[in-house]
C-alpha positions in Angstrom: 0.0 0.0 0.0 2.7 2.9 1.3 5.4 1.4 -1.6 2.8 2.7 -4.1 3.5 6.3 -5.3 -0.7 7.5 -6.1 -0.3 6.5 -2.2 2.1 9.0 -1.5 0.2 11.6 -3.4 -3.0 11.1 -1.8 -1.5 11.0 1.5 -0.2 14.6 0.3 -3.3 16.0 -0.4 -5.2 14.6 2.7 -2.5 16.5 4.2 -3.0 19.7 2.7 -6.7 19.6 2.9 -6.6 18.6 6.8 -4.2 21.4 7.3 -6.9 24.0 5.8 -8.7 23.1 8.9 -6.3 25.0 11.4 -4.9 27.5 9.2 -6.9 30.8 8.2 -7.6 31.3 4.8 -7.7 34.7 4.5 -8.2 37.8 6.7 -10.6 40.8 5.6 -10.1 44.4 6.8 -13.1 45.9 7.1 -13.5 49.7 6.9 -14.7 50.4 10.7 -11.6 49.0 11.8 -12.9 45.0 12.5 -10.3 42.4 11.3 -11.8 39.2 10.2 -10.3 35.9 10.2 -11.9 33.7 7.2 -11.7 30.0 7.7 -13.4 25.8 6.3 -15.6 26.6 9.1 -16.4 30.4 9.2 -15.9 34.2 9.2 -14.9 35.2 12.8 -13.2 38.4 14.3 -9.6 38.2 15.2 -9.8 39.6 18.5 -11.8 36.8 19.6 -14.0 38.3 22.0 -17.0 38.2 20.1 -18.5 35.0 19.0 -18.7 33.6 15.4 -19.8 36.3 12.6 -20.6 33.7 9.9 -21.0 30.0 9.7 -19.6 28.5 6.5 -21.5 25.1 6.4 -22.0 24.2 2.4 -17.9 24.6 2.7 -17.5 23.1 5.5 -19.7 19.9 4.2 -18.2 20.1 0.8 -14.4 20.2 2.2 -14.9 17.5 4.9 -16.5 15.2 2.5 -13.6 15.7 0.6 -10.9 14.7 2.8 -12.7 11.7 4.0 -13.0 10.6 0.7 -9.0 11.2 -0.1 -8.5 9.1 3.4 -11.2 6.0 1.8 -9.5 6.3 -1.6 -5.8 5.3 0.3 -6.9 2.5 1.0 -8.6 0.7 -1.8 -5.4 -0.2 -2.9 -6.5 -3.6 -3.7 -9.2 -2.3 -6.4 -8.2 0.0 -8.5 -11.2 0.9 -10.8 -12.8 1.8 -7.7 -10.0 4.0 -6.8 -9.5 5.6 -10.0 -13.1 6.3 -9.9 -13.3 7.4 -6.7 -10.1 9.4 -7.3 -11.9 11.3 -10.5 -14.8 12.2 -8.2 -12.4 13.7 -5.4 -10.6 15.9 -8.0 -14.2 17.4 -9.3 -15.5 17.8 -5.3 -12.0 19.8 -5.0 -12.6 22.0 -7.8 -16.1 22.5 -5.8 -14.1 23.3 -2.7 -11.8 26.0 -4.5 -14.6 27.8 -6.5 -16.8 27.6 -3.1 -14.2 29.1 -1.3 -13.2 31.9 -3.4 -17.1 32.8 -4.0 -17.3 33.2 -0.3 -14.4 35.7 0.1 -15.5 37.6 -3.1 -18.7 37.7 -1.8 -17.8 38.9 1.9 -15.7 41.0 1.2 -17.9 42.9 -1.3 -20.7 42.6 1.1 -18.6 44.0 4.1 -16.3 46.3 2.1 -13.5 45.1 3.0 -9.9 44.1 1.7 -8.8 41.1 1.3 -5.6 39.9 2.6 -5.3 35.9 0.9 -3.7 33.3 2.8 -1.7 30.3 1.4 -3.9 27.8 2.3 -6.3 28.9 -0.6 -4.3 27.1 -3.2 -4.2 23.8 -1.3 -7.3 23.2 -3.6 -5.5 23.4 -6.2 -2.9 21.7 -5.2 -4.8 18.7 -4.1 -5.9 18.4 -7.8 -2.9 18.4 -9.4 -1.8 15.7 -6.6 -4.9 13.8 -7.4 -4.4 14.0 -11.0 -0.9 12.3 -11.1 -2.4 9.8 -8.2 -5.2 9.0 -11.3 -2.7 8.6 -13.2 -0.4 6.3 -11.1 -3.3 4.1 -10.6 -4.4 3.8 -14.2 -0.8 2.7 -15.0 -0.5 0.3 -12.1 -3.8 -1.2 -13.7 -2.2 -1.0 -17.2 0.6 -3.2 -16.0 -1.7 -6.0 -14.0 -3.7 -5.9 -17.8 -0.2 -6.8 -19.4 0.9 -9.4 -16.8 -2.3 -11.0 -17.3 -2.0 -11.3 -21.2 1.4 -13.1 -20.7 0.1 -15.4 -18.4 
């Protein structure tokens, strides 16, 4: 399972998109002075004293399901249709998580006229798909192989 490479770069991107979790995403300067600390979860002020602003549920759904399905795909090792297909459906609910999550920001920060100040943990989206794209392909050439070994047989 951990010899394979597509292991290694799905263990990658479960990284990345477990780290989005704990890291902010951006911060938004709002024009009476209120600094704003955008997360997976929510919109919340950075002095902390008041409670949440803004719930962020349909990303925080969207990401989560995500991740849990990077973590499933790792180990289906031992059917790898499944995790090709599996792996194809992870890289299309990551383009869901990146587009969600820059809609949000546009959309607050338009709504609360405020700058934007972006974070690296935007691209992690991104970067999970690109990781999940070679991981696709690593498993459709692993399956490639077992397909020749099987005619010489």
């Amino acid at each position: 399972m951990i010899q394979r490479i597509q292991t290694l770069f799905l263990l990658c991107t479960a990284g990345l998109l477990a780290a989005m979790y704990f890291v902010p995403l951006a911060f938004l300067y709002a024009d009476d002075g209120v600094f704003y600390r955008l997360t997976v979860a929510g919109l919340k002020t950075v002095t902390g004293d008041e409670p949440d602003v803004l719930w962020l549920i349909p990303l925080l759904i969207l990401h989560s399901v995500t991740l849990l399905l990077v973590v499933y795909t790792i180990f289906l090792y031992a059917n790898r249709r499944k995790q090709a297909r599996i792996c194809m459906l992870n890289i299309i609910l990551s383009a869901g998580v990146s587009l969600l999550m820059m809609f949000y920001i546009l959309s607050l920060s338009r709504e609360m006229l405020a700058s934007v100040q972006y974070r690296i943990p935007v691209v992690f989206p991104l970067a999970g798909i690109i990781l999940l794209f070679l991981a696709l392909r690593a498993i459709r050439k692993d399956e490639e192989r077992v397909r020749s070994y099987e005619r010489l047989r």
